[in-house]
C-alpha positions as CSV (number, residue, x, y, z in Angstrom):
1,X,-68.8,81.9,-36.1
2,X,-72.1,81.3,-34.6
3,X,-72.4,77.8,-35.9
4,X,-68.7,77.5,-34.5
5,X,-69.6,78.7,-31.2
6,X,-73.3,76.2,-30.8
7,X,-70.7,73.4,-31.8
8,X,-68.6,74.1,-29.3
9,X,-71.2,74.6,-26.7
10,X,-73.1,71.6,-27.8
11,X,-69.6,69.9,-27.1
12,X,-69.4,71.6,-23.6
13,X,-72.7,70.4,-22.7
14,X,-72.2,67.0,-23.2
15,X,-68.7,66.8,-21.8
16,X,-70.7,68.6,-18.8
17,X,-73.2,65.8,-18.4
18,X,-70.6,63.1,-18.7
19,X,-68.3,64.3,-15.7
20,X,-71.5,64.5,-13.7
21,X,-72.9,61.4,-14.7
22,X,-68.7,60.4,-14.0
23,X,-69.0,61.9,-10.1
24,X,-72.1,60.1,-9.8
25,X,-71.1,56.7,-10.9
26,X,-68.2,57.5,-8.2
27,X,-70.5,58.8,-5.5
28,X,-72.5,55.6,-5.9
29,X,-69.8,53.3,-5.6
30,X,-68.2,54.7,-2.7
31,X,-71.6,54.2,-0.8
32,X,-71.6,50.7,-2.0
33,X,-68.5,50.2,-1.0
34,X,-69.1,50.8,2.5
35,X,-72.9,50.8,3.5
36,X,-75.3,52.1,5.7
37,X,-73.7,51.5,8.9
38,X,-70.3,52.4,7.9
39,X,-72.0,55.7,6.7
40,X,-74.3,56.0,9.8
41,X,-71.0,55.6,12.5
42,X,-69.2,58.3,10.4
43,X,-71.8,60.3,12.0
44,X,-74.2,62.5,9.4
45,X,-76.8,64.7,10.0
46,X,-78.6,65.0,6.9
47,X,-79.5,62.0,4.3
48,X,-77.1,61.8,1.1
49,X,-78.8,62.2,-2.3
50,X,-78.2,58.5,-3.6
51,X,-80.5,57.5,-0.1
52,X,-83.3,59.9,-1.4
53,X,-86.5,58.6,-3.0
54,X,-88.9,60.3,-5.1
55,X,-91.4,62.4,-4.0
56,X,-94.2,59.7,-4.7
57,X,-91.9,57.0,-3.0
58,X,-91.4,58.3,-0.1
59,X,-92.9,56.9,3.5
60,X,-92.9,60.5,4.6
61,X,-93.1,62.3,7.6
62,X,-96.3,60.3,9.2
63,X,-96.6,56.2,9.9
64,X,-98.6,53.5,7.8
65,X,-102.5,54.4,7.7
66,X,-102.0,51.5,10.8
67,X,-100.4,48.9,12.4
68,X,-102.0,44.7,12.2
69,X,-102.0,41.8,14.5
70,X,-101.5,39.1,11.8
71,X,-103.2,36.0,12.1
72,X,-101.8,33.5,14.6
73,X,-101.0,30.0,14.0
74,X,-100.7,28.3,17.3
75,X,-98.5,25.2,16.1
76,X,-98.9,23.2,19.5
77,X,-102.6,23.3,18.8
78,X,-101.5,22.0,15.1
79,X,-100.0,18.8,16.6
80,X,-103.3,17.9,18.1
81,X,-105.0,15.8,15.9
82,X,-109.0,16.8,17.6
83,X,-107.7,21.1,16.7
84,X,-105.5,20.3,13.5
85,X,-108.4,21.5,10.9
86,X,-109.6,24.4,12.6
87,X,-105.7,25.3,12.7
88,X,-105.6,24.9,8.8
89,X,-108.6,26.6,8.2
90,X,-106.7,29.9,10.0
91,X,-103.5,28.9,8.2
92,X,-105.6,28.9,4.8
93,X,-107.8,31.7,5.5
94,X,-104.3,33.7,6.1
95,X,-102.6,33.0,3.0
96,X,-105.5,34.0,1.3
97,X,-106.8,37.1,2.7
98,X,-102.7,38.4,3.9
99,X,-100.3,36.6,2.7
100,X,-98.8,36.6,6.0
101,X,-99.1,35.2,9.7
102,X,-97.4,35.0,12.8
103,X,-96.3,31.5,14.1
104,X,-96.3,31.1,17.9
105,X,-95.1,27.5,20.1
106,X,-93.4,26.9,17.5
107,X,-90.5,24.8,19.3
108,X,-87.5,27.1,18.2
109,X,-84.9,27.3,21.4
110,X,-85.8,30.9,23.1
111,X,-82.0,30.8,23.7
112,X,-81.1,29.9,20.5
113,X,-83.1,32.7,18.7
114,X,-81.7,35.2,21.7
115,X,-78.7,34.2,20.2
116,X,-78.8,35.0,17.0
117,X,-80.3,38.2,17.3
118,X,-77.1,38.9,19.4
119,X,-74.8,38.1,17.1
120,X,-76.4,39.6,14.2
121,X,-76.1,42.4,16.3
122,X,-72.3,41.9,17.2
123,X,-71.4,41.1,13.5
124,X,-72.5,44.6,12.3
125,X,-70.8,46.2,15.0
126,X,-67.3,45.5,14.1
127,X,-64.9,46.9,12.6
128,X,-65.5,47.8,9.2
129,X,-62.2,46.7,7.8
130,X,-63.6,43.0,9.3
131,X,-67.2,43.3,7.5
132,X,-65.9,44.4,4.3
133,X,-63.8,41.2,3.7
134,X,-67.3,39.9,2.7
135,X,-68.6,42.6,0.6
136,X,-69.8,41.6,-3.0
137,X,-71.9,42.8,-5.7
138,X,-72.6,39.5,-6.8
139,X,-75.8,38.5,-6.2
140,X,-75.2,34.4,-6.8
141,X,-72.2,34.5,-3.9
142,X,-72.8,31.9,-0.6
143,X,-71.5,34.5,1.4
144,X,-72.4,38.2,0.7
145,X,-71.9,41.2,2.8
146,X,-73.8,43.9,0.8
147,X,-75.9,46.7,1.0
148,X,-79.3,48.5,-0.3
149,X,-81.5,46.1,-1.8
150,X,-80.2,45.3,-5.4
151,X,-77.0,47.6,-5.4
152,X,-76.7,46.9,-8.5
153,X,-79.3,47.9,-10.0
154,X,-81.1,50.2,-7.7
155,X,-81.8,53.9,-9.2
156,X,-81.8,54.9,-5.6
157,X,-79.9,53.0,-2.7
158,X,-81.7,51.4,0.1
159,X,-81.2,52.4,4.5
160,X,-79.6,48.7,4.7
161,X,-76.9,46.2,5.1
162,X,-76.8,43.1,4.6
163,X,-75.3,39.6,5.5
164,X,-76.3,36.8,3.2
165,X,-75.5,33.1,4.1
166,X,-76.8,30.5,1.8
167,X,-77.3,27.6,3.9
168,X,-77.5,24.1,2.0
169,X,-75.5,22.1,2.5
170,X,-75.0,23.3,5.6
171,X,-72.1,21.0,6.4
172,X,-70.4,22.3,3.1
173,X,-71.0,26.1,3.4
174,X,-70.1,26.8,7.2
175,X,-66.7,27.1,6.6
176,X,-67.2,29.7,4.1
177,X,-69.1,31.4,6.7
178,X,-66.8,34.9,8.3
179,X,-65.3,33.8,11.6
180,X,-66.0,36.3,13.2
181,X,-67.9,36.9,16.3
182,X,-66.3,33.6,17.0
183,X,-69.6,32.2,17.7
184,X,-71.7,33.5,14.2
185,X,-71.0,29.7,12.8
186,X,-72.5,27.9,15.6
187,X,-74.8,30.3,16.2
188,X,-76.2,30.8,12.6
189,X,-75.7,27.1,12.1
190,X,-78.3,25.7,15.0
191,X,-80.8,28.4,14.2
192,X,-80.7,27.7,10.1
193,X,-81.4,23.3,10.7
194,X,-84.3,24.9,13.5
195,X,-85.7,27.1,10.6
196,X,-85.5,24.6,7.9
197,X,-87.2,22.0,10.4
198,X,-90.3,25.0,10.9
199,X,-90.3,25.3,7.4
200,X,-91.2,22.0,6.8
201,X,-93.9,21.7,9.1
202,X,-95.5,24.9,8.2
203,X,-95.1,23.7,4.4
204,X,-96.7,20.5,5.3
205,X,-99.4,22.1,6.6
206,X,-99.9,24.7,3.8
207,X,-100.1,22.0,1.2
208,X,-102.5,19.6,3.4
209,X,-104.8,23.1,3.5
210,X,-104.7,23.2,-0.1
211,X,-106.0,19.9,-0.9
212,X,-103.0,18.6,-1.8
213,X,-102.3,14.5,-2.1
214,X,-100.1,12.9,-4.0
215,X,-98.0,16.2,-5.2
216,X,-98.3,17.5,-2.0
217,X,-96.0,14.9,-1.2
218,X,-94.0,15.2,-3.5
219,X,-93.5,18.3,-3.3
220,X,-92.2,18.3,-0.2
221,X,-89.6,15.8,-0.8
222,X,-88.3,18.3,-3.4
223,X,-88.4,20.9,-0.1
224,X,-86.3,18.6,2.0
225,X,-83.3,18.6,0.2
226,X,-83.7,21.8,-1.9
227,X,-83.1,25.5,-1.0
228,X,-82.3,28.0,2.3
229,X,-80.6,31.4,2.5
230,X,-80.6,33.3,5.5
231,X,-80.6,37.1,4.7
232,X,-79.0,39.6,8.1
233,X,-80.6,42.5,8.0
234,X,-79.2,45.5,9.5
235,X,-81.5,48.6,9.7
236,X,-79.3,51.9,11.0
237,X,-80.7,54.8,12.9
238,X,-81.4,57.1,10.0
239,X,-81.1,60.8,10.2
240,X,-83.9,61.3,7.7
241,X,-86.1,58.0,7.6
242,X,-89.0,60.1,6.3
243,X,-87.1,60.5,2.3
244,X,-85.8,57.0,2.8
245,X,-86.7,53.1,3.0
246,X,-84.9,50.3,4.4
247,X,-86.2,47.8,2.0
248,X,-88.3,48.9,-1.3
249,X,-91.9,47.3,-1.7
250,X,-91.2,43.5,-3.2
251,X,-92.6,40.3,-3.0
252,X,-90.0,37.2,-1.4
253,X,-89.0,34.6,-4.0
254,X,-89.5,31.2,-3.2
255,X,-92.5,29.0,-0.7
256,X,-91.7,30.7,2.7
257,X,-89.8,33.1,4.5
258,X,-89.5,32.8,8.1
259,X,-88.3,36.5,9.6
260,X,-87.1,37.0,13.3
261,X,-87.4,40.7,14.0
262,X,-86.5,42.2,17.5
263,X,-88.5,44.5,19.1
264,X,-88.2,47.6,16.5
265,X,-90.9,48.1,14.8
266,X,-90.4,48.5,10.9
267,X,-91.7,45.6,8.9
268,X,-94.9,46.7,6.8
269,X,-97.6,44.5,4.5
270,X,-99.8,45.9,2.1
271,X,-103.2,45.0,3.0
272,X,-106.5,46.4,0.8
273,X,-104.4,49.4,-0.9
274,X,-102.7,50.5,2.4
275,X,-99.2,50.1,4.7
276,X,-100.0,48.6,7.8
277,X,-97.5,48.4,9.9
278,X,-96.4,44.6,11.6
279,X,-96.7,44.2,15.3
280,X,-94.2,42.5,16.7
281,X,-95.3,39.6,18.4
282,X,-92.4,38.3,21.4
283,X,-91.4,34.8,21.0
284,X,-93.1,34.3,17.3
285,X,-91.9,34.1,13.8
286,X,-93.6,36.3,10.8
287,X,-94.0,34.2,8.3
288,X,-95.3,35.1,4.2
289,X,-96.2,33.4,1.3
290,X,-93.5,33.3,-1.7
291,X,-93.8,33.7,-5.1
292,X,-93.6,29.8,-5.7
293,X,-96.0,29.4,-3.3
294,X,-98.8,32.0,-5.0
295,X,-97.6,30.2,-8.4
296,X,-98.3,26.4,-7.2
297,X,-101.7,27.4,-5.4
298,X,-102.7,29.2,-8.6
299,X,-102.9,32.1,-7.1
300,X,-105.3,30.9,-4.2
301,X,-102.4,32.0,-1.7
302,X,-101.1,35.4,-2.0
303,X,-97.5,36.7,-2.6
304,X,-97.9,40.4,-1.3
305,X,-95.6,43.3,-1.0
306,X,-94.3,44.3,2.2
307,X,-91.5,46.5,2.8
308,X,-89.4,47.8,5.8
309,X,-89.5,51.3,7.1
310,X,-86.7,52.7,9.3
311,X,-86.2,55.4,11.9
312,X,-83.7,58.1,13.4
313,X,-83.9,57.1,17.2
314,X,-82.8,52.7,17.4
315,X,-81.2,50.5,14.8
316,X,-83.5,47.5,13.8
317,X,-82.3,44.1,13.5
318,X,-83.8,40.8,11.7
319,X,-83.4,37.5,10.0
320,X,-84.9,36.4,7.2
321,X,-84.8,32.4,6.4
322,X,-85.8,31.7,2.7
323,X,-86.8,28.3,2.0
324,X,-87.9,27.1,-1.5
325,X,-86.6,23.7,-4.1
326,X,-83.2,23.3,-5.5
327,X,-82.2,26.1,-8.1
328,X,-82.4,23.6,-10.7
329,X,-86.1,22.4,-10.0
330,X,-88.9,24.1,-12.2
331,X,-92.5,25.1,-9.9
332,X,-95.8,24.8,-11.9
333,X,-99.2,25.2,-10.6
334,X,-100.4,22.0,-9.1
335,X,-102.4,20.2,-11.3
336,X,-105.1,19.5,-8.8
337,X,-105.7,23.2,-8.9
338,X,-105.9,23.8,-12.1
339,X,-109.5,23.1,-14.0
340,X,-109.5,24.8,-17.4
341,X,-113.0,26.0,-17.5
342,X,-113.6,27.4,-14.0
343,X,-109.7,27.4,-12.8
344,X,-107.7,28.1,-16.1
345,X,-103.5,28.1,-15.4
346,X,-102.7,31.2,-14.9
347,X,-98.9,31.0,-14.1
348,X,-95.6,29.9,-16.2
349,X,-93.3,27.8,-14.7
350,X,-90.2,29.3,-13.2
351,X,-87.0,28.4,-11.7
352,X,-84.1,30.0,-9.9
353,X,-82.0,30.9,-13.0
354,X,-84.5,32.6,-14.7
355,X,-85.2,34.1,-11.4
356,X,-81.2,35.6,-11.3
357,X,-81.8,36.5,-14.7
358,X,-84.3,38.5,-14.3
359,X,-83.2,40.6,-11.0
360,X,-80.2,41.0,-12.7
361,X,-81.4,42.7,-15.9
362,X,-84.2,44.3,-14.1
363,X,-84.8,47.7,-11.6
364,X,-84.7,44.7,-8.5
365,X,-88.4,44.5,-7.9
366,X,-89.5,41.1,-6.7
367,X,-92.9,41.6,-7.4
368,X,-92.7,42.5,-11.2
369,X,-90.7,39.0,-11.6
370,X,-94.2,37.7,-10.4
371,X,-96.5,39.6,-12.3
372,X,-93.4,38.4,-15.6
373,X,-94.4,34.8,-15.1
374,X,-98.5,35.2,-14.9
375,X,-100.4,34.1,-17.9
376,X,-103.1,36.7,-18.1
């Protein structure tokens, strides 16, 4: 009988652990199903488990050991052809030493990046019914309305939705775009060619600060008709930001990312072992170095992890333009940077589907894609 009865409660046990692990499974799809802000209007006082990180993840209760005025790079001073190396000399000494800089006169319409803060802002705010046409766990759609940071995958979910427009062609993909505020496609539209325009003068710049001749130029013909996706970021008023983050520590894929943040603070870099947090700069663009970028300087520009904190008083808005080649194109060191006695190789080449591969097999961390692709 005893041997009987362990059976038996051996039996229990598991059939115990299943029905949680069942609820679980449930739990965590329902919150998928219907994100942060859906969650956040409903009107909750206290953080649900799945939104709860570890202990030794946690932001907790005080801010980042500071806050940091990233470098500036005044483009109107990089136009004039007497300042133009003393601007690449900041531009180099940032991607270097942060891995991130602010971009000022850059030439983007005030209005138009008004704009698209305000509709980003009107987007999220309807109804959910209207949002959820877009939702999808499937992280190669054009269009994605999802949330967390890799819903898939992630043990614990993120304080974030998300709007995802891939953007090239541009012509070809608007359409696809929701319709709703009736101005998002126009909207989005103007400010994606602006960014894509930035992009390539920033990217011109990089690669002339690197040394780059020949490859530099071809490089950037690859840029011109390759790669942008615009990432919407929606950041709720959290009840409990302090057990929580909107975005997870990662690296960005790709050469650049170009972010518009409003006036909330939230974004933070890792800079010598600690969180400082971004200032936001009125009427600039942050801008940070991608993984491709790190991987065709060598590893003499610097693909760092950032993340985004959040906070229970104002919802945070911001746009995130990444810009890299076409999925199909492959991105090597350069070989002018590459010297085998003093300057060995020290990255694989990579390209976007082993890129999708990866984040979909994987726990969604950017940066360990990065580290996958390094030779020693």
């Amino acid at each position: 009988m005893a041997i009987v009865d362990l059976v038996n409660a051996g039996e229990q046990q598991q059939q115990q652990q299943a029905a949680k692990r069942q609820e679980e499974d449930g739990e965590r799809e329902y919150y998928c199903r219907r994100g942060v802000r859906h969650l956040c209007d409903s009107g909750i006082s206290r953080l649900p488990g799945k939104y709860v990180l570890p202990a030794s993840d946690r932001p907790g209760q005080a801010a980042a050991v500071g806050s940091v005025k990233l470098p500036v790079v005044d483009l109107s001073r990089l136009r004039i052809p007497s300042e133009r190396a003393a601007v690449l000399r900041t531009l180099d000494a940032a991607c270097r030493d942060y891995g991130f800089f602010q971009v000022v006169n850059h030439g983007v319409d005030g209005e138009l990046v008004s704009s698209m803060l305000d509709v980003a802002r009107r987007f999220f705010a309807l109804p959910f019914e209207v949002r959820k046409r877009y939702m999808s766990p499937d992280v190669r759609a054009p269009v994605r309305y999802g949330t967390s940071f890799n819903q898939v995958n992630d043990a614990v979910l993120c304080w974030r939705d998300f709007l995802k427009l891939v953007c090239m062609p541009l012509a070809a993909v608007v359409p696809s775009w929701p319709d709703a505020p009736v101005d998002l496609r126009g909207v989005a539209s103007g400010y994606a060619e602006a960014n894509q325009r930035l992009f390539m003068e920033i990217m011109e710049a990089a690669l002339e600060a690197l040394g780059l001749g020949v490859s530099g130029a071809s490089v950037l013909e690859d840029l011109a008709v390759g790669s942008q996706m615009m990432t919407v970021n929606c950041y709720p008023e959290c009840p409990q930001p302090e057990l929580t983050l909107g975005m997870p520590p990662h690296s960005d894929y790709g050469f650049l990312t170009l972010v518009l943040q409003d006036e909330v603070e939230g974004l933070q870099v890792m800079h010598s072992g600690d969180w400082l947090t971004v200032e936001p700069l009125p009427g600039s663009f942050v801008v940070n170095v991608g993984d491709h970028l790190e991987i065709l300087s060598n590893g003499r520009y610097r693909s760092v992890l950032h993340r985004v904190r959040v906070n229970g008083r104002r919802p945070r808005v911001s746009v995130a333009s990444f810009h890299s080649v076409a999925a199909e194109r492959a991105v090597g060191p350069a070989a002018e940077l590459v010297d085998d006695e003093h300057n060995p190789r020290r990255y694989m080449d990579t390209d976007f589907a082993t890129f999708l591969a990866y984040l979909a097999s994987a726990v969604g961390n950017h940066k360990s894609f990065l580290h996958s692709r390094r030779l020693y």
